[in-house]
C-alpha positions in Angstrom: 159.1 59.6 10.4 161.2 58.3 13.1 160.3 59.6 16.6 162.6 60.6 19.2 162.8 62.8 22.3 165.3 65.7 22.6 168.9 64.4 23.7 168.1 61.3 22.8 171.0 59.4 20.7 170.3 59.2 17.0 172.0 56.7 15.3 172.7 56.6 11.3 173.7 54.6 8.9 173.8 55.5 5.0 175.1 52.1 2.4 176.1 52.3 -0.4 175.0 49.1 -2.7 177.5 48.6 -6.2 178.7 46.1 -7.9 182.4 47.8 -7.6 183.7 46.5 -4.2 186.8 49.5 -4.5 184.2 52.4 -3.5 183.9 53.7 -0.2 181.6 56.4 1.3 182.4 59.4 3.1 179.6 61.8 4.9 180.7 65.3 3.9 177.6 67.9 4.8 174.6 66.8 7.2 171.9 70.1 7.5 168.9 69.8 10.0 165.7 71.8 9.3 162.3 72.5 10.6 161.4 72.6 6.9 161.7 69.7 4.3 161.8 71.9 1.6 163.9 74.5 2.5 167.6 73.9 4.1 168.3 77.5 3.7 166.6 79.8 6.0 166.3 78.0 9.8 169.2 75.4 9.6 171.3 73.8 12.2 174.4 72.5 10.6 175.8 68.6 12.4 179.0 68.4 10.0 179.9 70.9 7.0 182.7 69.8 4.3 183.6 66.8 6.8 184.0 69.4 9.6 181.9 68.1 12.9 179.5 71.4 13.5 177.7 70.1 17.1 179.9 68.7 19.6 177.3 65.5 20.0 177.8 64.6 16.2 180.1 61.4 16.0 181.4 59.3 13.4 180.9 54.9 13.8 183.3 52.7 12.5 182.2 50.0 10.3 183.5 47.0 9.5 182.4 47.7 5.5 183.8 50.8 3.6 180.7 51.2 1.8 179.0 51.9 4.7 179.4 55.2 6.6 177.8 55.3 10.6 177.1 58.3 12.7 174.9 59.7 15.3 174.2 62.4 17.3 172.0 63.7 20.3 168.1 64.7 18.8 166.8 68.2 19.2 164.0 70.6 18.1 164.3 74.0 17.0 163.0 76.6 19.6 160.0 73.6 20.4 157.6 75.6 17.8 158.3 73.1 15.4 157.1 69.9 15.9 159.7 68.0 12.8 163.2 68.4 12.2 164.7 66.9 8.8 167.9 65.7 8.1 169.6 66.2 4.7 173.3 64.1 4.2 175.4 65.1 0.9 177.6 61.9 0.9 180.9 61.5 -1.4 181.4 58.0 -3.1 185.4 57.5 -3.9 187.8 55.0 -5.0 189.2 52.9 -2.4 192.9 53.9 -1.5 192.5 57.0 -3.9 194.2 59.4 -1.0 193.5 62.2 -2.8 190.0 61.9 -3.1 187.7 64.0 -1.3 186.7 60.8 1.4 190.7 60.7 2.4 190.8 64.7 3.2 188.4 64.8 6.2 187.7 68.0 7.2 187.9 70.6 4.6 188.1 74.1 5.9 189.1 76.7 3.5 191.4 79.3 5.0 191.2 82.7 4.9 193.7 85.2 3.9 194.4 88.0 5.8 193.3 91.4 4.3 195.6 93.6 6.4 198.6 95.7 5.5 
């Protein structure tokens, strides 16, 4: 555990160790919950499909493209929990491969309208 007071800055870092220096890591999904076992039911979403979810969420730079840096501000949920847990989906893609899922950023899919 990592202890931390609410709106306190939370910094990560996720690396990525291979023996192929052409891979890069991108942070697509980052889900908080009061429950490690269940990031369905009482979630608070940071970013979702490279979209930033909470305004305090922010991406690092790092001098190493296997290495992906972010932070954001701590908080609890509703202070009846006394944990929150962090779970990270991160993409691992070819270096310069622009059409990879790490060189789209933010992937919202659109909706179409259902009107006349």
């Amino acid at each position: 555990p990592y202890y931390v007071h609410p709106n306190q800055n939370l910094f990560l870092q996720a690396s990525l160790h291979s023996s192929d220096p052409n891979l890069v890591v991108f942070v697509d999904t980052c889900v908080a919950s009061p429950d490690p076992s269940d990031f369905q039911t009482l979630t608070y979403e940071l970013i979702r499909s490279g979209c930033v979810k909470d305004f305090t969420y922010f991406s690092y730079y790092s001098p190493c493209r296997e290495v992906a840096r972010f932070g954001f501000n701590a908080f609890s949920f509703v202070n009846r929990y006394p944990s929150v847990y962090l779970r990270c989906e991160l993409v691992v893609c070819r270096y310069n491969d622009y059409s990879s899922r790490c060189y789209q950023g933010c992937f919202s899919r659109f909706k179409r309208n259902t009107g006349s």
